[in-house]
N, CA, C and O atoms as a GROMACS GRO file, in nm:
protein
  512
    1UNK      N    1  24.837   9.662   5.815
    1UNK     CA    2  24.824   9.523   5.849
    1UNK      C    3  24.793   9.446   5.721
    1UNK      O    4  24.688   9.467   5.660
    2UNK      N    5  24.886   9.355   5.680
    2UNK     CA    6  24.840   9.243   5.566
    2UNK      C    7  24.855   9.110   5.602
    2UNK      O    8  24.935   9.065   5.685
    3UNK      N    9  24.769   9.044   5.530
    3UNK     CA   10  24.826   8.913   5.540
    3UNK      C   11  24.838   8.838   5.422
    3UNK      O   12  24.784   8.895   5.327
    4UNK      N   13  24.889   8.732   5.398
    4UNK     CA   14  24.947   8.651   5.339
    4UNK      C   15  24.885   8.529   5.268
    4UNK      O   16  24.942   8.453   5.189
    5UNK      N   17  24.722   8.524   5.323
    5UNK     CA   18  24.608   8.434   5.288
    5UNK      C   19  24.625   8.472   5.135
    5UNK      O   20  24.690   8.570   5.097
    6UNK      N   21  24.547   8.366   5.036
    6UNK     CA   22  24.526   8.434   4.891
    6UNK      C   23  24.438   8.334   4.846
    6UNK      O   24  24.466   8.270   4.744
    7UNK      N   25  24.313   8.309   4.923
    7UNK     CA   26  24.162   8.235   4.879
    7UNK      C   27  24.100   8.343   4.915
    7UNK      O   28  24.124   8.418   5.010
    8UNK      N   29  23.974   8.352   4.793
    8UNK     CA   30  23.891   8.447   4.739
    8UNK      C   31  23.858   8.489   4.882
    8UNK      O   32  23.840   8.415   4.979
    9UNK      N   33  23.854   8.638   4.877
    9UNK     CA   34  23.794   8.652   5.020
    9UNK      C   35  23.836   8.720   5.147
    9UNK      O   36  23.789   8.801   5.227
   10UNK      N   37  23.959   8.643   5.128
   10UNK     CA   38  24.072   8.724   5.241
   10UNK      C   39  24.098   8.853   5.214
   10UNK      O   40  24.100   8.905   5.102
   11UNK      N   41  24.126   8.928   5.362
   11UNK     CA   42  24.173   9.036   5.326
   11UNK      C   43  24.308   9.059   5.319
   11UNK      O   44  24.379   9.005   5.404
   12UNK      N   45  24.366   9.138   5.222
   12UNK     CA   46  24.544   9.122   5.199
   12UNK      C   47  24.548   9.255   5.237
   12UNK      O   48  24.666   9.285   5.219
   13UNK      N   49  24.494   9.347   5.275
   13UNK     CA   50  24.585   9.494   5.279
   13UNK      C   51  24.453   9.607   5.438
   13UNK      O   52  24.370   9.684   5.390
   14UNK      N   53  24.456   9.600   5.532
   14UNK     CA   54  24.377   9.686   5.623
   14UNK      C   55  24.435   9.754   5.658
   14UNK      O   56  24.514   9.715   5.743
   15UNK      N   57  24.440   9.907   5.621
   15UNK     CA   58  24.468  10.024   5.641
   15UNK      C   59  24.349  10.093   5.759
   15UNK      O   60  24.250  10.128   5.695
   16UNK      N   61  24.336  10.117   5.885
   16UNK     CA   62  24.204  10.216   5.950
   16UNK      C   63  24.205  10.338   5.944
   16UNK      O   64  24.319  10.383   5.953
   17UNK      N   65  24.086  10.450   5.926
   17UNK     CA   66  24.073  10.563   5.884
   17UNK      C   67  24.158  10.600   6.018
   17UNK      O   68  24.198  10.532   6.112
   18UNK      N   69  24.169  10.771   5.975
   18UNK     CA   70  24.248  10.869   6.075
   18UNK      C   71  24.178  10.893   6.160
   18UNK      O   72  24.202  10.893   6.281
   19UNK      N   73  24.050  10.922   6.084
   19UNK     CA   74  23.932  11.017   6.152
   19UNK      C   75  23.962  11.127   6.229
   19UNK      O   76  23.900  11.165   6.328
   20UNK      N   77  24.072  11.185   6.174
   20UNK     CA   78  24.056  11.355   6.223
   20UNK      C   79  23.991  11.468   6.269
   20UNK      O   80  23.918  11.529   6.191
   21UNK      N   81  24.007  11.509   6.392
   21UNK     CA   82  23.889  11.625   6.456
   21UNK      C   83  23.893  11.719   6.302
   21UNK      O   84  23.784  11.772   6.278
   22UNK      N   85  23.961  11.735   6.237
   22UNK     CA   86  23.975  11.843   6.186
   22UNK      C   87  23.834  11.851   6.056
   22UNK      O   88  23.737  11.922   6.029
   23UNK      N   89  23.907  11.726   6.007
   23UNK     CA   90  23.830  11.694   5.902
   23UNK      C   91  23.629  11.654   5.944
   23UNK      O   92  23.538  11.704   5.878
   24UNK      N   93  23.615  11.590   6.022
   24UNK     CA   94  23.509  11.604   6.107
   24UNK      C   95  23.455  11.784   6.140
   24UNK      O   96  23.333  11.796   6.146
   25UNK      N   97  23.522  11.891   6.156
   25UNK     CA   98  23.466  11.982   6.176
   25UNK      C   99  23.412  12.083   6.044
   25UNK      O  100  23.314  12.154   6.025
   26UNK      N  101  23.546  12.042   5.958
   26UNK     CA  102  23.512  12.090   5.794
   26UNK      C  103  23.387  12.001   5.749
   26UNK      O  104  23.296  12.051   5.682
   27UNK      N  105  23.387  11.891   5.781
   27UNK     CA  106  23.269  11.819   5.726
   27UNK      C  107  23.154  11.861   5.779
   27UNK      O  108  23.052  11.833   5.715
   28UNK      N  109  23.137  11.954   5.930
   28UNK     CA  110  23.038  11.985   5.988
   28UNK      C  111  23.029  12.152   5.929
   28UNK      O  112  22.915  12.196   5.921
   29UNK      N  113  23.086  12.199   5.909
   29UNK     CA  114  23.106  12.324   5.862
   29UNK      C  115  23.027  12.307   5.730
   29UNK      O  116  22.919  12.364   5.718
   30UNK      N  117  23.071  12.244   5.646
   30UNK     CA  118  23.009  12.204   5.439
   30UNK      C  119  22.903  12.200   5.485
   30UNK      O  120  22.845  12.298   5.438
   31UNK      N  121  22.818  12.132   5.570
   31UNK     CA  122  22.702  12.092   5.553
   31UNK      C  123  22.611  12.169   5.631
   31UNK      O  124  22.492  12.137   5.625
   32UNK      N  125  22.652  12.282   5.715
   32UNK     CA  126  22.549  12.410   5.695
   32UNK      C  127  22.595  12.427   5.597
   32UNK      O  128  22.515  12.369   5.524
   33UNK      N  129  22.672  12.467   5.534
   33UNK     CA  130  22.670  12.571   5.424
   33UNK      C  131  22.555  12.515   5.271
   33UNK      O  132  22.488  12.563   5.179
   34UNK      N  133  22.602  12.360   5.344
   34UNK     CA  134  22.480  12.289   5.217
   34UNK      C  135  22.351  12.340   5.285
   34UNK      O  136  22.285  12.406   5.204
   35UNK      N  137  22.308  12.334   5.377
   35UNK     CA  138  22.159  12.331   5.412
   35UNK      C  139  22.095  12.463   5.354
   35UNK      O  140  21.988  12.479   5.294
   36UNK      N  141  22.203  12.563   5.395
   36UNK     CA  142  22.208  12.729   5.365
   36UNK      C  143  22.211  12.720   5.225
   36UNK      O  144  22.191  12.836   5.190
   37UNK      N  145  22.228  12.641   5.108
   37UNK     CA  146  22.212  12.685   4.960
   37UNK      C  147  22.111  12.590   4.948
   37UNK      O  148  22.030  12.633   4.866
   38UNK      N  149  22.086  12.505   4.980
   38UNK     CA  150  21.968  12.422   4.993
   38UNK      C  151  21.860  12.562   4.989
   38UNK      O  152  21.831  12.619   4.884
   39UNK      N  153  21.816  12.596   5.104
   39UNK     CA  154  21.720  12.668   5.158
   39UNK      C  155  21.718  12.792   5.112
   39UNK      O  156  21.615  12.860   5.118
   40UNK      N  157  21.876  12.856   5.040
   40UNK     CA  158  21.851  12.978   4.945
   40UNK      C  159  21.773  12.942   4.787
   40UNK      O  160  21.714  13.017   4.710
   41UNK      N  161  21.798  12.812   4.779
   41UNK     CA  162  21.724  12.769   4.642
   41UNK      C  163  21.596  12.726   4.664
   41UNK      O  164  21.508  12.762   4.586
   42UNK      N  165  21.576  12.665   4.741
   42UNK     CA  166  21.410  12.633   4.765
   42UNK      C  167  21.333  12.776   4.786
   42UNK      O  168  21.212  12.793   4.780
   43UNK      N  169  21.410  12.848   4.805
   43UNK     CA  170  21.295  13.001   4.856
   43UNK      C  171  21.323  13.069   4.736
   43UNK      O  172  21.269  13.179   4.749
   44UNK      N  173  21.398  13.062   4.589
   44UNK     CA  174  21.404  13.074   4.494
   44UNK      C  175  21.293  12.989   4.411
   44UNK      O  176  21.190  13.014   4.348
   45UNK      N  177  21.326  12.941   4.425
   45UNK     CA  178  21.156  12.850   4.349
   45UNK      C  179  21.015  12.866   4.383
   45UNK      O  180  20.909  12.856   4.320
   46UNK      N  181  21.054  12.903   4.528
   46UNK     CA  182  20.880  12.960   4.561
   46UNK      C  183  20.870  13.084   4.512
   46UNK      O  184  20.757  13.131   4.501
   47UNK      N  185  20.963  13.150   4.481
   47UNK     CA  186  20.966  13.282   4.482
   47UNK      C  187  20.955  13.303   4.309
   47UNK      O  188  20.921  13.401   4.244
   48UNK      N  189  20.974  13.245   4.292
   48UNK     CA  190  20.960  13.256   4.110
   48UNK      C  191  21.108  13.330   4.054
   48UNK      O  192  21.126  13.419   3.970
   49UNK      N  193  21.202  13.256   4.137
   49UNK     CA  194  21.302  13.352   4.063
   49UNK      C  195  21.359  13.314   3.888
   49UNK      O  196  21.406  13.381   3.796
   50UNK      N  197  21.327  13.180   3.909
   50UNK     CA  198  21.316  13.126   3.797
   50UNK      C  199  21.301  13.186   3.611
   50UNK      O  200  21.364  13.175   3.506
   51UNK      N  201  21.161  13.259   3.670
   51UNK     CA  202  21.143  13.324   3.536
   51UNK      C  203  21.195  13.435   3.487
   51UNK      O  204  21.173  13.484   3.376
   52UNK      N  205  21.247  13.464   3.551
   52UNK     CA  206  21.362  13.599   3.478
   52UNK      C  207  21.506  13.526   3.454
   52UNK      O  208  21.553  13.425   3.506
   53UNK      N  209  21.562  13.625   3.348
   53UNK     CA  210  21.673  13.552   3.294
   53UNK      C  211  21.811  13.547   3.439
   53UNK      O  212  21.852  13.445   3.494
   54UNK      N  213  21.841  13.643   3.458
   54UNK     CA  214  21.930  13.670   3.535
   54UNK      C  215  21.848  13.536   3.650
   54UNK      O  216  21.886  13.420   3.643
   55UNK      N  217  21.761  13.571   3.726
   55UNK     CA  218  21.710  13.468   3.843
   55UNK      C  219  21.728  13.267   3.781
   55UNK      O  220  21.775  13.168   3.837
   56UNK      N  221  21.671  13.285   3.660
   56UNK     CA  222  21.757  13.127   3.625
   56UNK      C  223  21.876  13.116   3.644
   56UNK      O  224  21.909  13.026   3.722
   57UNK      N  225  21.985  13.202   3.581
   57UNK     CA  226  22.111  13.199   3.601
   57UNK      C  227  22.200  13.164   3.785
   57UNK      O  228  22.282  13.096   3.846
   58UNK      N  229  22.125  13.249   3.791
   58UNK     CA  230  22.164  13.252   3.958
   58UNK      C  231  22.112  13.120   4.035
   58UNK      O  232  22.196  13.070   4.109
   59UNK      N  233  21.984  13.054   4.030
   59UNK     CA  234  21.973  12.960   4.091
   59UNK      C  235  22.010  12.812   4.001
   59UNK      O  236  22.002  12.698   4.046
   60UNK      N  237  22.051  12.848   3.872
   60UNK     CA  238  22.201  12.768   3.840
   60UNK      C  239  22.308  12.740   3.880
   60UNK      O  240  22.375  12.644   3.842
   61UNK      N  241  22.342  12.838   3.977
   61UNK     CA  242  22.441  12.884   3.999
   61UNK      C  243  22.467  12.781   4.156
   61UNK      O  244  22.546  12.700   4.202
   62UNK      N  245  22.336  12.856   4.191
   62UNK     CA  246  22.309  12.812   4.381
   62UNK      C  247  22.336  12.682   4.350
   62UNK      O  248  22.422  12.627   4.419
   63UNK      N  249  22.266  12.598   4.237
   63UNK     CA  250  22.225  12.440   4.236
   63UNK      C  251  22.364  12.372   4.206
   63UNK      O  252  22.369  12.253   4.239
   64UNK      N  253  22.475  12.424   4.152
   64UNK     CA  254  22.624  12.404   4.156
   64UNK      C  255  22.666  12.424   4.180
   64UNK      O  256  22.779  12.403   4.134
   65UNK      N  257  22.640  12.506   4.303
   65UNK     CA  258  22.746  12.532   4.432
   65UNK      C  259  22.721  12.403   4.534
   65UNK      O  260  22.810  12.345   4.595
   66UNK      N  261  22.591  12.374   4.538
   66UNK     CA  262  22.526  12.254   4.639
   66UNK      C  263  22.581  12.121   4.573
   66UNK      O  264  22.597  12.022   4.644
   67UNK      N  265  22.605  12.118   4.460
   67UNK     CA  266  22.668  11.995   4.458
   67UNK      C  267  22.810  11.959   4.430
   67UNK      O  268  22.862  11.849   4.414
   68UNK      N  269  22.862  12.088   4.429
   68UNK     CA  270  23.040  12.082   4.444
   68UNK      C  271  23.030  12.066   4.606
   68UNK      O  272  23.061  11.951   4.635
   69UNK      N  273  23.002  12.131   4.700
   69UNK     CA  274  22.977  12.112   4.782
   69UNK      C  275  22.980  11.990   4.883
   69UNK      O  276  23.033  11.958   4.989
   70UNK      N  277  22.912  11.952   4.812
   70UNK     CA  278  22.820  11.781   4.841
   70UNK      C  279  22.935  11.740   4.818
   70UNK      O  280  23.002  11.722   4.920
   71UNK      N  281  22.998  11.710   4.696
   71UNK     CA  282  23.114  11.646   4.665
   71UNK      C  283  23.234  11.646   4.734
   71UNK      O  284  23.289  11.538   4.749
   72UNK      N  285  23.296  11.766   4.790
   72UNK     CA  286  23.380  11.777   4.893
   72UNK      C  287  23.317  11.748   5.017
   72UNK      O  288  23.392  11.693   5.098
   73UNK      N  289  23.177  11.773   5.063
   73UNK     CA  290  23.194  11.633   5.197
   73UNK      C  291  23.218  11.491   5.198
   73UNK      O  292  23.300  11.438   5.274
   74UNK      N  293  23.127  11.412   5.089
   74UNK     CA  294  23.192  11.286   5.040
   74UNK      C  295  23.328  11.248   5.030
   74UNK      O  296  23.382  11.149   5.080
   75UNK      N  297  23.392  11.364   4.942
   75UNK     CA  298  23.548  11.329   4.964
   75UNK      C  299  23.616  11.291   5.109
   75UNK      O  300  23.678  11.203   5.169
   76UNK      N  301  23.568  11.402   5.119
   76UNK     CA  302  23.654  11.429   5.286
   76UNK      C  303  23.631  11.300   5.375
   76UNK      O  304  23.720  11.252   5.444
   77UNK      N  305  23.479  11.240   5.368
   77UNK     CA  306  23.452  11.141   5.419
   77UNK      C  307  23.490  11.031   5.384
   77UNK      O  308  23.507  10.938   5.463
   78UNK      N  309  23.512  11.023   5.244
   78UNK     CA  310  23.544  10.880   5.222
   78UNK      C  311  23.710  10.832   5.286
   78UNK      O  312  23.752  10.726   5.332
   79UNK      N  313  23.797  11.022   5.253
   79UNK     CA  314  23.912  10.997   5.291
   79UNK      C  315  23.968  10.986   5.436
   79UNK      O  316  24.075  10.934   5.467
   80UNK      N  317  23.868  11.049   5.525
   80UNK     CA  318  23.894  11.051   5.653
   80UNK      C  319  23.829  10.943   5.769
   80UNK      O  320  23.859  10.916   5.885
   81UNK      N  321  23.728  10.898   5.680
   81UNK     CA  322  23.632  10.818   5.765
   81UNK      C  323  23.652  10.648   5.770
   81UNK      O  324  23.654  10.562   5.859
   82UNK      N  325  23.665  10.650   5.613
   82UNK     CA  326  23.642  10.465   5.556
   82UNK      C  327  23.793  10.394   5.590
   82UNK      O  328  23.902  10.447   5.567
   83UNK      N  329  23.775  10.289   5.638
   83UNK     CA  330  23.916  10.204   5.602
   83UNK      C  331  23.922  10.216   5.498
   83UNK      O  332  23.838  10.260   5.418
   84UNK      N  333  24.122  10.144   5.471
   84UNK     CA  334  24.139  10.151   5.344
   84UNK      C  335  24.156   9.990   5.311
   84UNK      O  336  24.266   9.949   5.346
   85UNK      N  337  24.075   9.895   5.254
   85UNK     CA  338  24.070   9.709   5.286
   85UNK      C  339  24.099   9.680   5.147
   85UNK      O  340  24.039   9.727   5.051
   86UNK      N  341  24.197   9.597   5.146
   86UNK     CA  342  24.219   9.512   5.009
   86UNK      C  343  24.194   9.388   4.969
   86UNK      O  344  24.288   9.308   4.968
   87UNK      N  345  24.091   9.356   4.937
   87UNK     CA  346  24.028   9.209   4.956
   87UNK      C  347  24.086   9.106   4.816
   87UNK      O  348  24.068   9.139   4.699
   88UNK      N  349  24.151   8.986   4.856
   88UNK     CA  350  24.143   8.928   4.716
   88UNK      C  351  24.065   8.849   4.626
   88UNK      O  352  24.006   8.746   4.660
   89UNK      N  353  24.067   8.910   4.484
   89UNK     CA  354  23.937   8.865   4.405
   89UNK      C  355  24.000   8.725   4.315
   89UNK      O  356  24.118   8.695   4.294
   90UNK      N  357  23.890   8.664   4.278
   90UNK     CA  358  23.941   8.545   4.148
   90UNK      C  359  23.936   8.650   4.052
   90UNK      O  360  23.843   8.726   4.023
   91UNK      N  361  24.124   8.635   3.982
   91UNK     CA  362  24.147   8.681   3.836
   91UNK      C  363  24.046   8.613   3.730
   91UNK      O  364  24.034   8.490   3.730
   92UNK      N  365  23.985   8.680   3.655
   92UNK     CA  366  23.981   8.582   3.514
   92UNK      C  367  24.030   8.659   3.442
   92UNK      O  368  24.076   8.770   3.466
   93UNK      N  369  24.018   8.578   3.306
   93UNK     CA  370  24.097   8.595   3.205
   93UNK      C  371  23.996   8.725   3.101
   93UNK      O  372  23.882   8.756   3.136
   94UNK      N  373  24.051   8.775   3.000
   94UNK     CA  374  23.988   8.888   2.943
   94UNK      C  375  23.925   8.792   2.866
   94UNK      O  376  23.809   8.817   2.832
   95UNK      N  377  23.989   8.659   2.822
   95UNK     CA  378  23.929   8.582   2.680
   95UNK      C  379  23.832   8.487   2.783
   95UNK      O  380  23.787   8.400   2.710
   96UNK      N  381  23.816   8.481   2.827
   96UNK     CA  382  23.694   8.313   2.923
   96UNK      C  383  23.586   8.336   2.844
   96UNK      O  384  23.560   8.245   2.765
   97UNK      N  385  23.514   8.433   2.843
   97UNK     CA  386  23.401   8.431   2.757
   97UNK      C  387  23.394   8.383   2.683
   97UNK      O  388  23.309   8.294   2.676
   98UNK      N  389  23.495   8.417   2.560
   98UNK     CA  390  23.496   8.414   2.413
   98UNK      C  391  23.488   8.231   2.352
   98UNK      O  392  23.420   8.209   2.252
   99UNK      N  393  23.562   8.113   2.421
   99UNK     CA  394  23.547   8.020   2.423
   99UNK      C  395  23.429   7.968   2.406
   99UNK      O  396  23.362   8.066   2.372
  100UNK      N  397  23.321   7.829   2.409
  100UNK     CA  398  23.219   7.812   2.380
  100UNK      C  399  23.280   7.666   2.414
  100UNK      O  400  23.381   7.616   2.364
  101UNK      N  401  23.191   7.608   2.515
  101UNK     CA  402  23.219   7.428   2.593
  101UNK      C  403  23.135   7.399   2.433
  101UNK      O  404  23.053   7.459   2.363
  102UNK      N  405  23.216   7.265   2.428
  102UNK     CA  406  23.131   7.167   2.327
  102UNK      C  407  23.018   7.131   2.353
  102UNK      O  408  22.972   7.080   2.251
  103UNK      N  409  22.913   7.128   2.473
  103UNK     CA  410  22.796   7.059   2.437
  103UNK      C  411  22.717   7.164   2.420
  103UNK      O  412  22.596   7.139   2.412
  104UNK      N  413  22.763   7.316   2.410
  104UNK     CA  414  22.699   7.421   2.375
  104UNK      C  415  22.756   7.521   2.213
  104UNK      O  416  22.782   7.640   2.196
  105UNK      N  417  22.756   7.414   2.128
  105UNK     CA  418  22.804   7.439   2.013
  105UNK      C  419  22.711   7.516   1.917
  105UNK      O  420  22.743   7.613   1.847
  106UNK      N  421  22.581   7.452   1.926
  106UNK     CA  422  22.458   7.481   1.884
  106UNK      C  423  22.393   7.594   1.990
  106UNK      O  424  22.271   7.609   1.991
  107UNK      N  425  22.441   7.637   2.039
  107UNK     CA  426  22.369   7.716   2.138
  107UNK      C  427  22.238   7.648   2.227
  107UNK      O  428  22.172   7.551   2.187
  108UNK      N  429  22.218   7.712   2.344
  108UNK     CA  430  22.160   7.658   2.440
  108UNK      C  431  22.006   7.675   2.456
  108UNK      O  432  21.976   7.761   2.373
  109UNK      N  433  21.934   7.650   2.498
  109UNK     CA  434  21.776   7.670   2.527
  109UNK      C  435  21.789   7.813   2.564
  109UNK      O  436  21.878   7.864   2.632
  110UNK      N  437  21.649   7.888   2.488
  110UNK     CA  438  21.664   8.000   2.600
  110UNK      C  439  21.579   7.977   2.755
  110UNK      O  440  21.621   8.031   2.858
  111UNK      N  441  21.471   7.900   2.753
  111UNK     CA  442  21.452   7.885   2.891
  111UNK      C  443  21.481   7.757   2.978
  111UNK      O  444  21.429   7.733   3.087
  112UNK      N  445  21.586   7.665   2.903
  112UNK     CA  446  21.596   7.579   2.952
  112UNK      C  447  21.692   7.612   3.075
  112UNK      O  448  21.770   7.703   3.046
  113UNK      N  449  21.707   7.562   3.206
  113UNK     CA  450  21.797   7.551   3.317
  113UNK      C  451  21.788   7.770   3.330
  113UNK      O  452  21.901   7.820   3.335
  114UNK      N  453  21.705   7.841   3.331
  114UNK     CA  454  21.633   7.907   3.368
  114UNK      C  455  21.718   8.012   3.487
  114UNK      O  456  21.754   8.129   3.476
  115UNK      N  457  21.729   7.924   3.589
  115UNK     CA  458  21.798   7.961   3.742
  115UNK      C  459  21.950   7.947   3.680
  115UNK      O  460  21.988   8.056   3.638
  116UNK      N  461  22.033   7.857   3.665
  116UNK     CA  462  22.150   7.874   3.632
  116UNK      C  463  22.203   8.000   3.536
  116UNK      O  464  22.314   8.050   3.553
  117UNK      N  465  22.104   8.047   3.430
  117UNK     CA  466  22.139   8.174   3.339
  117UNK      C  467  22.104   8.283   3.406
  117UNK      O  468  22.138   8.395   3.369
  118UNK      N  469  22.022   8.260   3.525
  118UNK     CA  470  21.997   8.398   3.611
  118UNK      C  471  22.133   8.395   3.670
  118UNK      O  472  22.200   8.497   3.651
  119UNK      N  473  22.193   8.289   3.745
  119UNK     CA  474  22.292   8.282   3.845
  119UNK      C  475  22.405   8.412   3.747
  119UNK      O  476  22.438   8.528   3.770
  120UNK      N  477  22.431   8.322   3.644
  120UNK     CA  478  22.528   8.399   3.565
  120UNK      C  479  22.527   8.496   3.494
  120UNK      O  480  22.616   8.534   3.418
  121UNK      N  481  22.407   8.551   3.519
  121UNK     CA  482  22.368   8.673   3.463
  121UNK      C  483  22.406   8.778   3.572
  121UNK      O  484  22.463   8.881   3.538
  122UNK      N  485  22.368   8.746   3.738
  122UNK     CA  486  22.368   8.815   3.846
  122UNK      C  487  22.552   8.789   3.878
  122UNK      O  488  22.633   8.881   3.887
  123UNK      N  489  22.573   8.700   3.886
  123UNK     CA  490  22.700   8.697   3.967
  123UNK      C  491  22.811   8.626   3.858
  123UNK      O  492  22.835   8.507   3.874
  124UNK      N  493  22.864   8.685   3.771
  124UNK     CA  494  22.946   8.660   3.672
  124UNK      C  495  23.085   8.559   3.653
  124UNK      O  496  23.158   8.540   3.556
  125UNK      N  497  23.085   8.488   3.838
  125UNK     CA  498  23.202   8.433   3.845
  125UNK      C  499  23.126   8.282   3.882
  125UNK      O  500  23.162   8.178   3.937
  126UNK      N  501  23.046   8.314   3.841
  126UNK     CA  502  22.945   8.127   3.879
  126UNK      C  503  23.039   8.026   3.806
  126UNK      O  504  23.046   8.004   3.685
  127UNK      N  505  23.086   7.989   3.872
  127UNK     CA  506  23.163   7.780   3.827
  127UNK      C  507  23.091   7.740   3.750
  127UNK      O  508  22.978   7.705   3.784
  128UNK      N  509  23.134   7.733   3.612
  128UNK     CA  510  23.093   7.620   3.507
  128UNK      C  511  23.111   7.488   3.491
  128UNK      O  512  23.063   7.430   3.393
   0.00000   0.00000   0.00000
């Protein structure tokens, strides 16, 4: 579904997720398997496996399996779950910055107008 609007804002492109049983069950599947390296590493740390060489290695090991892990549920979720929305933004230019208005030739107060340099500090497309 698109539309044809093109003021800041609109959406031009709504794609809705699949949301697949499938992918929903792999996603339920990863995350015992996270809880299960979760809980093999926490009983590694109580356990002091830590201080031996080989036992660091290994719960190196556990701790990057849990977050490859992690990472393929996110995936899966972002790809199976999220719409896909194309919203349109105001272009600017790469050069806008670089310019300098004439009554700011000399440069400006630093605390003068205070709230306006926050504005444009926070939200970068503030109307000059």
């Amino acid at each position: 579904m698109s539309s044809s609007g093109s003021t800041y804002g609109d959406i031009h492109r709504y794609e809705p997720a699949r949301e697949s049983t499938t992918a929903a069950i792999a996603i339920v599947l990863l995350t015992v398997i996270e809880v299960v390296f979760v809980g093999m590493f926490t009983y590694g740390l109580l356990n002091g496996w830590g201080l031996a060489e080989t036992g660091n290695m290994f719960l190196g090991g556990i701790l990057a399996i849990i977050f490859i892990d992690l990472a393929f549920v996110l995936m899966l979720y972002r790809k199976e779950f999220l719409p896909d929305v194309m919203i349109v933004k105001k272009r600017r230019r790469k050069w806008e910055d670089l310019y300098v208005r004439e009554d700011q030739e000399e440069g400006i107060e630093s605390f003068g107008n205070a709230w306006d340099q926050f504005k444009r500090a926070v939200y970068p497309y503030y109307k000059r």
